[in-house]
C-alpha positions as CSV (number, residue, x, y, z in Angstrom):
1,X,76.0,2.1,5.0
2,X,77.1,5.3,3.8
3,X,75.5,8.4,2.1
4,X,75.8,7.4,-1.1
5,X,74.4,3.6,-0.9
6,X,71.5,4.9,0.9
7,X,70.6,7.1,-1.7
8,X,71.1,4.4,-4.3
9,X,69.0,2.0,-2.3
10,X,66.2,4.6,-1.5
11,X,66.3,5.7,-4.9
12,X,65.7,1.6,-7.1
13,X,63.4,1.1,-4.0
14,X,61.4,4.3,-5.2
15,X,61.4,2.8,-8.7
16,X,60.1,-0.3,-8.1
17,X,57.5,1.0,-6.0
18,X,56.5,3.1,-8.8
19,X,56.5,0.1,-11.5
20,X,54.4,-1.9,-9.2
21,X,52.0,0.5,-9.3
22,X,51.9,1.3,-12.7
23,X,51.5,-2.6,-12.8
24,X,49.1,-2.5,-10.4
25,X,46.4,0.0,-11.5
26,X,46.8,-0.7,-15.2
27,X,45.0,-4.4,-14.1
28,X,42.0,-2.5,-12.1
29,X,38.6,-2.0,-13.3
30,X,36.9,1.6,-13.3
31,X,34.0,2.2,-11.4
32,X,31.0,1.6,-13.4
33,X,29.7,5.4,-12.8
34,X,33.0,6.7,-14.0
35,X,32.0,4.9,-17.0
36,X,28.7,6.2,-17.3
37,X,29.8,9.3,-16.8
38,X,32.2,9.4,-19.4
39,X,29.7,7.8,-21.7
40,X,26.8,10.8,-20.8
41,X,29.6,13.7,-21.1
42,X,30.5,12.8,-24.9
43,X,26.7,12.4,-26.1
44,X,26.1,15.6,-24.1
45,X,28.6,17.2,-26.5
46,X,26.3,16.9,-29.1
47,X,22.3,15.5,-27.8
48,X,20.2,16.3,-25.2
49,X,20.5,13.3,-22.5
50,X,17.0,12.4,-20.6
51,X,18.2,9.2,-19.5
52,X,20.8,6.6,-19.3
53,X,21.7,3.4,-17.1
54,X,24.7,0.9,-16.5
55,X,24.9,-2.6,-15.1
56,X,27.4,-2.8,-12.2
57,X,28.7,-5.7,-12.9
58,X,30.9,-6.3,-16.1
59,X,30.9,-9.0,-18.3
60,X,32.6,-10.7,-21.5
61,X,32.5,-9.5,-24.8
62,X,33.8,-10.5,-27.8
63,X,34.0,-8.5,-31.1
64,X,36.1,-8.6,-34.1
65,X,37.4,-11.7,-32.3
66,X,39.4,-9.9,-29.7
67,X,37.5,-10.7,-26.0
68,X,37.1,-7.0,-23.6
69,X,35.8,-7.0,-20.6
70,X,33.0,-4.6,-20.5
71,X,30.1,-2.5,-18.7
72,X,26.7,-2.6,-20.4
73,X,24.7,0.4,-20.3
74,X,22.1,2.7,-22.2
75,X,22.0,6.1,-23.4
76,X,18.4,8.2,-24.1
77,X,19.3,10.7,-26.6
78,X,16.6,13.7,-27.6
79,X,16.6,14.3,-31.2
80,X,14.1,16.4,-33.0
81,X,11.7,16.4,-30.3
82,X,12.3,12.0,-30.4
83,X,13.6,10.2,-27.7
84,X,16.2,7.9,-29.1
85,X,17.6,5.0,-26.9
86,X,20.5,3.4,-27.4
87,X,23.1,0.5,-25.7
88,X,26.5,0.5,-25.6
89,X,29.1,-1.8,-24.3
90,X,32.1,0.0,-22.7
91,X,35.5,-1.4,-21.8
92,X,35.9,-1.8,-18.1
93,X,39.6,-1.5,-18.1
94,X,40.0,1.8,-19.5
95,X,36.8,3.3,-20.3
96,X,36.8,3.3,-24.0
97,X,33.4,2.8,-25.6
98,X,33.0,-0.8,-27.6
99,X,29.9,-0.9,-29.0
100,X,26.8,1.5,-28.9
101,X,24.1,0.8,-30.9
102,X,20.4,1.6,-31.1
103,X,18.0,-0.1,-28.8
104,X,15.2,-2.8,-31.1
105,X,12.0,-0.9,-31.0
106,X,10.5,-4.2,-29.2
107,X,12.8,-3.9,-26.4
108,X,11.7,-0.3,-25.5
109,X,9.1,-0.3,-23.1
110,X,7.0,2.9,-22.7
111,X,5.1,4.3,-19.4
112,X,1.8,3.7,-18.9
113,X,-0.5,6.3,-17.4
């Protein structure tokens, strides 16, 4: 081969490479702490954070009939000297939040001394 068909070759091989990729990592999952993360550094924008939580593992969701597949995790806010939880549901494709929502007052469980 000469010169020029090399670099042609080389060149639609690097291409490909690259859309398989792209492909590639647009079908992974983020890590469950990046999600968190995420999650904690918006709310930390505007509340105090004591606390927060995320299930490892995702699961289905469905809301305003389109199906996500999501993390589920919890957020302690502090306002005005409360501690407010709440859940949220985040998408475990691309990090975008779902849902959040305030915990029910009968799920919360305080500490005992």
């Amino acid at each position: 081969m000469n010169k020029k068909n090399t670099i042609i070759i080389a060149g639609f091989a690097f291409m490909l490479g690259y859309f398989l990729r792209q492909q590639q990592s647009e079908k992974q999952r983020i890590k469950p702490e990046k999600a968190l993360k995420a999650v904690k550094d918006y709310f930390q924008k505007k509340y105090e954070v004591s606390g927060s939580w995320i299930y490892m593992k995702s699961e289905p969701l469905q809301k305003n009939g389109l199906e996500y597949e999501v993390y589920h995790g919890g957020i302690t806010k502090h306002i005005d000297s409360e501690y407010v939880p709440y859940e949220f549901y985040v998408d475990a494709y691309t990090g975008t939040v779902i849902d959040i929502f305030p915990q029910h007052p009968e799920q919360v469980h305080t500490a005992t001394k």
